[in-house]
Each structure stands twice: as structure tokens, then as C-alpha cells.
N, C-alpha and C positions, 0 to 999 in steps of 0.2 A: 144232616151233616152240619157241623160249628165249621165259621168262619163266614170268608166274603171271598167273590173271585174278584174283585177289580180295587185295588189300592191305589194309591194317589200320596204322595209324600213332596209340597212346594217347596220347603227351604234345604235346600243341600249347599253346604259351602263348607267344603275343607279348613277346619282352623291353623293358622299359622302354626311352626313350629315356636317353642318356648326354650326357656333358658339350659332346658337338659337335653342334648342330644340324644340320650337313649330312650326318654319317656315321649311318643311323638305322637301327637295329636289325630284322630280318624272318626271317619263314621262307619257306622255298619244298619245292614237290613239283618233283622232274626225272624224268619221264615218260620212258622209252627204250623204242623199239618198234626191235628188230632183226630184226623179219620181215619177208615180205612183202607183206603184207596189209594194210591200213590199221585201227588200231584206234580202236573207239570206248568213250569211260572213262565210266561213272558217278560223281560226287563225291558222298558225303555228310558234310556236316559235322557231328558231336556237342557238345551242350552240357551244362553243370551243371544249367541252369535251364530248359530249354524243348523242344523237340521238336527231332527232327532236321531240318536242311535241305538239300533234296537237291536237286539241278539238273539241267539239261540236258548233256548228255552232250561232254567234252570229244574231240576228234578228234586222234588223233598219228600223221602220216603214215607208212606204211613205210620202214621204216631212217630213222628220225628221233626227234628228240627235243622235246619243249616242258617249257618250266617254267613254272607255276604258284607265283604270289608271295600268300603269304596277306595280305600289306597291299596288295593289288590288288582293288578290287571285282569287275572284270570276269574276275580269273582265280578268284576265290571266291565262285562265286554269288551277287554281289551282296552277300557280307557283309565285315567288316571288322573280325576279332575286337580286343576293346582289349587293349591293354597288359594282360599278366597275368592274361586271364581264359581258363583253362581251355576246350580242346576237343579234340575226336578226328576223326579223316578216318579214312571207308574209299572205298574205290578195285573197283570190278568192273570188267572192261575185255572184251570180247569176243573178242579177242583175247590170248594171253599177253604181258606184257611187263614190265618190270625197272623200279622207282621208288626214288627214295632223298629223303630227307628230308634237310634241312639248316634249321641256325639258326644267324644272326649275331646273338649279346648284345655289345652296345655299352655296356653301363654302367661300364667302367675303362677306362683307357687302351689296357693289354692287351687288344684284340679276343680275345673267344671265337669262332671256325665251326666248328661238327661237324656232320656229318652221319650218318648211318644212316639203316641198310636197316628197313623193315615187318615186320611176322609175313604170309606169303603162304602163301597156298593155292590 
């Protein structure tokens, strides 16, 4: 089986909104499962100030993919980090599978997106 089941991703911080209301700044997790097996992922999200929160187990079908938008409630356990405040996601998955982190900052005209891969094990 390709992949890893335990991801780790430190820098999470929602970028401010920029000068366009429609164009608004976010990160996402993209979840890739190229087995065949169906996996199920654990999420837990870390904060500065409070306990961790961990959820129910997201599903990413074999040979498939889901993304996970952290300005989603329903795809971040119900939370909705703010603008600039500091958090961490790890990722256990029962199966092995391949995730990459991305963030779009809107704050100049020049859009920033980069993405990167986790520390996996």
C-alpha cells in the first residue's frame, strides 16, 4: 500500500481577507487514497489556547480523493479557525495515504497558493 497513516501539518493560520470581497483567502487538506481499500482518517485540530479537537472520522474512498477546506465547518469539525489565529492538524488514517496542505493569502493583488506535503509516519 502507497502512503503513510499518521500526518502532522504545524503551521495553520487562516490568511486575512484582501481587498476583494469575493476572492477570500483559505486553506485546505487534499486527502489522496491510491489504494484499494477504503480509508478512514482521524482529524485533530491544535490550538494556542485550549484543548485539542478531534472529530469523527473522515472517509476517502479507494482510489480517490477529498478535500477538506479549513473555512468549512462541516469539513473541520464543526470549527472555523479566525483569520490569523494559530493551529495545527494531525491526520491518523487506517489505512496509508498521501495529503498535501495548501493556502491561498489574498491580502495583495498578487495572489500567494502554496502548498506542502506534512512530516508522515
Amino acid at each position: 500500500m502507497d502512503g503513510k497513516t499518521k500526518w502532522y501539518f504545524a503551521d495553520g493560520e487562516i490568511p486575512p481577507m484582501g481587498d476583494d470581497p469575493e476572492v477570500y483567502g483559505h486553506e485546505s487538506l487534499i486527502l489522496f487514497n491510491p489504494n484499494d481499500a477504503e480509508a478512514h482518517v482521524k482529524v485533530c485540530l491544535y490550538w494556542t489556547d485550549r484543548e485539542p479537537t478531534c472529530g469523527e472520522t473522515v472517509t476517502v474512498g479507494a482510489k480517490r480523493v477529498k478535500g477538506l477546506r479549513a473555512t468549512e465547518k462541516k469539513d473541520f469539525l464543526g470549527e472555523v479557525p479566525n483569520a490569523g489565529e494559530q493551529y495545527a492538524i494531525s491526520l491518523e488514517s487506517d489505512v496509508p495515504i498521501v495529503v498535501q496542505y495548501g493556502r491561498l493569502d489574498v491580502r495583495q493583488t498578487n495572489m500567494a497558493f502554496y502548498t506542502t506535503n506534512g512530516y508522515s509516519v
